[in-house]
N, CA, C and O atoms as CSV, one atom per row, in Angstrom:
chain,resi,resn,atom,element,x,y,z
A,1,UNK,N,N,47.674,-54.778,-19.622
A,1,UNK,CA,C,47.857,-54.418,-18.245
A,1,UNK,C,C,48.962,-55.283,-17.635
A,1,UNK,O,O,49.182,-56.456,-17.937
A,2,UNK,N,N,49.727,-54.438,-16.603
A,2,UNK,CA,C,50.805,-55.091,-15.819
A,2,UNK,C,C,50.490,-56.740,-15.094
A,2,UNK,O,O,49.357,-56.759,-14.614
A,3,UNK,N,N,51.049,-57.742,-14.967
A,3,UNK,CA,C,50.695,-58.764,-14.122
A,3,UNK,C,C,51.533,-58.375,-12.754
A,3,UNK,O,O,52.652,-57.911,-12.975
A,4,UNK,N,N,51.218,-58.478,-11.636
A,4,UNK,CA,C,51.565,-58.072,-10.356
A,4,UNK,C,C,51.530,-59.342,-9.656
A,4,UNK,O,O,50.622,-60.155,-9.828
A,5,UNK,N,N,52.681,-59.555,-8.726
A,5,UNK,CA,C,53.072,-60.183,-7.768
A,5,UNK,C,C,52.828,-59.827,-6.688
A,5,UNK,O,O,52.838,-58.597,-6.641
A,6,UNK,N,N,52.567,-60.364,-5.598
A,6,UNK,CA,C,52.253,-59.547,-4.339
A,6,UNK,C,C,53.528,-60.158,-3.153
A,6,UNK,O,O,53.788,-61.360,-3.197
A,7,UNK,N,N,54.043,-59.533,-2.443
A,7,UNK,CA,C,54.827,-59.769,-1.443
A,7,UNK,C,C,54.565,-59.606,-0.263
A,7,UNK,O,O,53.718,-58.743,-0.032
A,8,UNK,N,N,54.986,-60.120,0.559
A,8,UNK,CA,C,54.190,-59.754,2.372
A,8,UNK,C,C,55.873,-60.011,2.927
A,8,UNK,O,O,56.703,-60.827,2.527
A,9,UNK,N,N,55.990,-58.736,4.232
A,9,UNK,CA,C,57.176,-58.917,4.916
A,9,UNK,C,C,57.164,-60.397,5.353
A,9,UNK,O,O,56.255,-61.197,5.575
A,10,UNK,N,N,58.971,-60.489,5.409
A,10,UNK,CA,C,58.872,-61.767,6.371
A,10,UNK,C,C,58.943,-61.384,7.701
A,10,UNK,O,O,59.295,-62.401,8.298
A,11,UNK,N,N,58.789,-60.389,8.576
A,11,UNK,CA,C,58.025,-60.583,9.925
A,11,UNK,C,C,57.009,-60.124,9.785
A,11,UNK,O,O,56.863,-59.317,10.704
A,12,UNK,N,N,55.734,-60.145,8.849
A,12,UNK,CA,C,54.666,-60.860,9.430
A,12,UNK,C,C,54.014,-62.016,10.462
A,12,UNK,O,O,54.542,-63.114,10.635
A,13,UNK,N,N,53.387,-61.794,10.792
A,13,UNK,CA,C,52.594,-62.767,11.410
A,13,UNK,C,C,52.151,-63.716,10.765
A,13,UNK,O,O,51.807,-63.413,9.623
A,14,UNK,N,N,51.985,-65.073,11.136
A,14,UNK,CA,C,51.077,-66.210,10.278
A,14,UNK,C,C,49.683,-65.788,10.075
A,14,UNK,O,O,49.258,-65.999,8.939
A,15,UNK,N,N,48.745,-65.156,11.037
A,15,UNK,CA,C,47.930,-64.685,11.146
A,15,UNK,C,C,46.867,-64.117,9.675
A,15,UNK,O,O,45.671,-64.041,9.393
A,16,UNK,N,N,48.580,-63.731,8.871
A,16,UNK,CA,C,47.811,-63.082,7.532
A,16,UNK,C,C,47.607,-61.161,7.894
A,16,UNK,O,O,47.093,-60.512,6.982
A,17,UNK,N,N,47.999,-60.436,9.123
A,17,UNK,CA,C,47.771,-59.082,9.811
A,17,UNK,C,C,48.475,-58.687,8.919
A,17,UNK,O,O,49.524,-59.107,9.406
A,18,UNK,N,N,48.937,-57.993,7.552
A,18,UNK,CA,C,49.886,-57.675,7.331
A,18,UNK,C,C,49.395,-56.634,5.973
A,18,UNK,O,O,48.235,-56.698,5.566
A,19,UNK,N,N,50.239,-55.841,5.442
A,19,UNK,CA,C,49.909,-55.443,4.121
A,19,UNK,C,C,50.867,-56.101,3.084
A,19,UNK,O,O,51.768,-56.728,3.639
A,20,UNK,N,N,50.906,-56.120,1.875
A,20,UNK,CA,C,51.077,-56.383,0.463
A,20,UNK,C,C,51.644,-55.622,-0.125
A,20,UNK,O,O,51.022,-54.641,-0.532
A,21,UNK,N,N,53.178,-55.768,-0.438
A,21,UNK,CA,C,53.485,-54.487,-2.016
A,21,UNK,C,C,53.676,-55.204,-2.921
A,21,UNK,O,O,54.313,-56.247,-2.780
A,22,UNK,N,N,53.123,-54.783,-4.178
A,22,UNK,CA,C,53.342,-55.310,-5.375
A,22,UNK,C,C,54.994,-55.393,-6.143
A,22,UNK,O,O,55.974,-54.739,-5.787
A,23,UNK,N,N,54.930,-56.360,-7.236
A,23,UNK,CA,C,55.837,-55.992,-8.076
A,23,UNK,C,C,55.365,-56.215,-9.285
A,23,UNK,O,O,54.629,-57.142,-9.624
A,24,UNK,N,N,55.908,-55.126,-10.116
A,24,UNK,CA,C,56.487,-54.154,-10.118
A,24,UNK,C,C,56.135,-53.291,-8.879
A,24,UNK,O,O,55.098,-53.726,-8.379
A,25,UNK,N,N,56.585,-52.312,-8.261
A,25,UNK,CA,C,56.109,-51.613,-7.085
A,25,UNK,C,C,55.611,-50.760,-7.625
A,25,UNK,O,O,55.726,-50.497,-8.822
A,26,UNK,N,N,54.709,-49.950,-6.484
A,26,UNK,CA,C,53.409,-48.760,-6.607
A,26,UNK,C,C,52.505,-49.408,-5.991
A,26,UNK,O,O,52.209,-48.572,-5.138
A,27,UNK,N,N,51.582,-50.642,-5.717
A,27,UNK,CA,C,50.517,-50.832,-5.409
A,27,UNK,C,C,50.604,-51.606,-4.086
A,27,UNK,O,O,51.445,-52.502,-4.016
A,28,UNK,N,N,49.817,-51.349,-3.028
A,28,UNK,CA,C,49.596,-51.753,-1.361
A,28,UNK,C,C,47.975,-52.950,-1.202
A,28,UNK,O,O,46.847,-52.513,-1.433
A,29,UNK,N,N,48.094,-53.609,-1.013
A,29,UNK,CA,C,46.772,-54.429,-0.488
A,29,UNK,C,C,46.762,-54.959,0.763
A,29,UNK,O,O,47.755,-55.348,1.378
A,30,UNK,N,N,45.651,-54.973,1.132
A,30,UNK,CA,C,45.206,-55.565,2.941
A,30,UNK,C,C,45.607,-57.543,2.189
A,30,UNK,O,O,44.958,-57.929,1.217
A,31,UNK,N,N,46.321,-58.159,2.621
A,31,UNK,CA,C,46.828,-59.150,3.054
A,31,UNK,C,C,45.991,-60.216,3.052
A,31,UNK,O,O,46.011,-61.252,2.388
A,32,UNK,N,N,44.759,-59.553,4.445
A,32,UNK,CA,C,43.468,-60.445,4.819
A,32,UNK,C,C,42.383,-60.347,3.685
A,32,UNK,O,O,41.322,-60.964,3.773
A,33,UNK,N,N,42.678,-59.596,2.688
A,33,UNK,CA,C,41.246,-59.334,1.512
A,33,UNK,C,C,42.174,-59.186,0.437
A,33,UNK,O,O,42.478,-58.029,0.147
A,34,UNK,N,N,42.788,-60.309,-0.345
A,34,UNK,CA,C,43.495,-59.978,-1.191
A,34,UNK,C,C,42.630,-59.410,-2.692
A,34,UNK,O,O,42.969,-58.582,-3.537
A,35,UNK,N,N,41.769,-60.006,-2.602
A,35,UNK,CA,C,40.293,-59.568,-4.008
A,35,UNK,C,C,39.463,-58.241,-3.330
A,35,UNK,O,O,38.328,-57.973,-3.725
A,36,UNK,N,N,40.085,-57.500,-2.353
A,36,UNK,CA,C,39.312,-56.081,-1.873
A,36,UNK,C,C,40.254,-54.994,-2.733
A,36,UNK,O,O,40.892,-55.285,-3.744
A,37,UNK,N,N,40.198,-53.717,-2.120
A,37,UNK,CA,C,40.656,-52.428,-2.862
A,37,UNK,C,C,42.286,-52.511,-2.877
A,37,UNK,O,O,42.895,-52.821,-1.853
A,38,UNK,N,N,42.828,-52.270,-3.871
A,38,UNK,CA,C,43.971,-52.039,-3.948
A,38,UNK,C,C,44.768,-50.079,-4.104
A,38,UNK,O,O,44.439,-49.235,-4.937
A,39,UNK,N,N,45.379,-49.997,-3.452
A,39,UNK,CA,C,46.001,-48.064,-3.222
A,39,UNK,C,C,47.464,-48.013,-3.947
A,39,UNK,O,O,48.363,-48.799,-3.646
A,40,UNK,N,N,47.567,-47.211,-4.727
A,40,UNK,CA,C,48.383,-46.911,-5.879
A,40,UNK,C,C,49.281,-45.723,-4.515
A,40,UNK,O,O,48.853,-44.741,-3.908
A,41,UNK,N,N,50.510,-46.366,-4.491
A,41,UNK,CA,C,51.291,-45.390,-3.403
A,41,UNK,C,C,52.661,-45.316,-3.797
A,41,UNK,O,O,53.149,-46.309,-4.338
A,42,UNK,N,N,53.148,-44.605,-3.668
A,42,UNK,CA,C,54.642,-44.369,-3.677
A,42,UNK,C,C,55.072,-44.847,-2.345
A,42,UNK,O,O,54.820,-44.328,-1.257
A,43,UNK,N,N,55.728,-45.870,-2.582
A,43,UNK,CA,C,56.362,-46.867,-1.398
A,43,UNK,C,C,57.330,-46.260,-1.134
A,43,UNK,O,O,57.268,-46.097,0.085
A,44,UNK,N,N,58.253,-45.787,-1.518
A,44,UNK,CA,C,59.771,-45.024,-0.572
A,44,UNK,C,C,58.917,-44.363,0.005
A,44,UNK,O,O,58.613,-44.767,1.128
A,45,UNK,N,N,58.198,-43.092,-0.534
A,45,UNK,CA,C,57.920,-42.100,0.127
A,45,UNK,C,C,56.902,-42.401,1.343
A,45,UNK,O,O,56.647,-41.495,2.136
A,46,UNK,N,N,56.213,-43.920,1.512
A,46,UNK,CA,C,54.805,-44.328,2.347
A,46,UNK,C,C,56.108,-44.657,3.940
A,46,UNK,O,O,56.118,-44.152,5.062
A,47,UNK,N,N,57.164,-45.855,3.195
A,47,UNK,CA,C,58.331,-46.377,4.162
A,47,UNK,C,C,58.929,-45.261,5.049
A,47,UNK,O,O,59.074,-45.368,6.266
A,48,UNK,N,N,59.242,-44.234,4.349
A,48,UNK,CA,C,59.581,-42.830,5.210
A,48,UNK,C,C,58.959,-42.258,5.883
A,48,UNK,O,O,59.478,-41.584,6.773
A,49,UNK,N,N,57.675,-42.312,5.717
A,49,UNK,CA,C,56.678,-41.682,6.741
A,49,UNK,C,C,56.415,-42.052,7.840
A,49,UNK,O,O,56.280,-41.303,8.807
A,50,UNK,N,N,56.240,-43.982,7.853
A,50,UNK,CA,C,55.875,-44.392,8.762
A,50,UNK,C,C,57.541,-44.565,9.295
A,50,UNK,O,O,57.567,-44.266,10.489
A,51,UNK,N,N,58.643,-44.870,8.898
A,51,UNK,CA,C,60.144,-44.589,10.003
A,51,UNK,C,C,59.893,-43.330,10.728
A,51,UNK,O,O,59.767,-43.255,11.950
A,52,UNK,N,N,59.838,-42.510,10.037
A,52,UNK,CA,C,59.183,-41.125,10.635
A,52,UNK,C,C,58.553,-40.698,11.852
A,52,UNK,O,O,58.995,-39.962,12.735
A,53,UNK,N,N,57.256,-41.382,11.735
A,53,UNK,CA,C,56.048,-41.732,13.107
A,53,UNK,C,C,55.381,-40.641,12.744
A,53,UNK,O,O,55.204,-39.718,13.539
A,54,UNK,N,N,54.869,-40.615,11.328
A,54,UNK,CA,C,53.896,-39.818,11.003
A,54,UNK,C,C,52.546,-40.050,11.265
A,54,UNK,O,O,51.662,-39.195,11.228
A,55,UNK,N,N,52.372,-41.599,11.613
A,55,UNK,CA,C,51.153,-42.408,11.444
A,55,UNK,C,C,50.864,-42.801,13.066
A,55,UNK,O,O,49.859,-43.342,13.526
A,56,UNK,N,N,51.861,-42.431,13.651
A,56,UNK,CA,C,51.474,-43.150,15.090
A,56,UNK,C,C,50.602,-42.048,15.827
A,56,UNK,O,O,50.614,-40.828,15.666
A,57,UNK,N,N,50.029,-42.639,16.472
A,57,UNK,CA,C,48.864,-41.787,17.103
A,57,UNK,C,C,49.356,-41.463,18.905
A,57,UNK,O,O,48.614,-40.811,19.640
């Protein structure tokens, strides 16, 4: 199995509020629960959605 790195933007917050992409890329984690569920995503296509404002309510 792959070994994965995890990255967090640098404007995050200190806080830890943030999500996680892996490297190699494909995989997203909550930041604050790094040992919780991890989501297998296509990151260009997740980054486009939310530039988009697919997600804003």
């Amino acid at each position: 199995m792959t070994e994965h790195r995890w990255l967090r933007s640098s404007y995050s917050n200190l806080n830890g509020n943030c999500v996680e992409l892996s490297v190699p890329r494909g995989l997203v984690r909550d930041s604050k629960d790094p040992g919780g569920p991890v989501l297998s995503a296509d990151v260009p296509a997740l980054v486009r959605a939310v530039k988009e404002g697919r997600f804003d309510r």
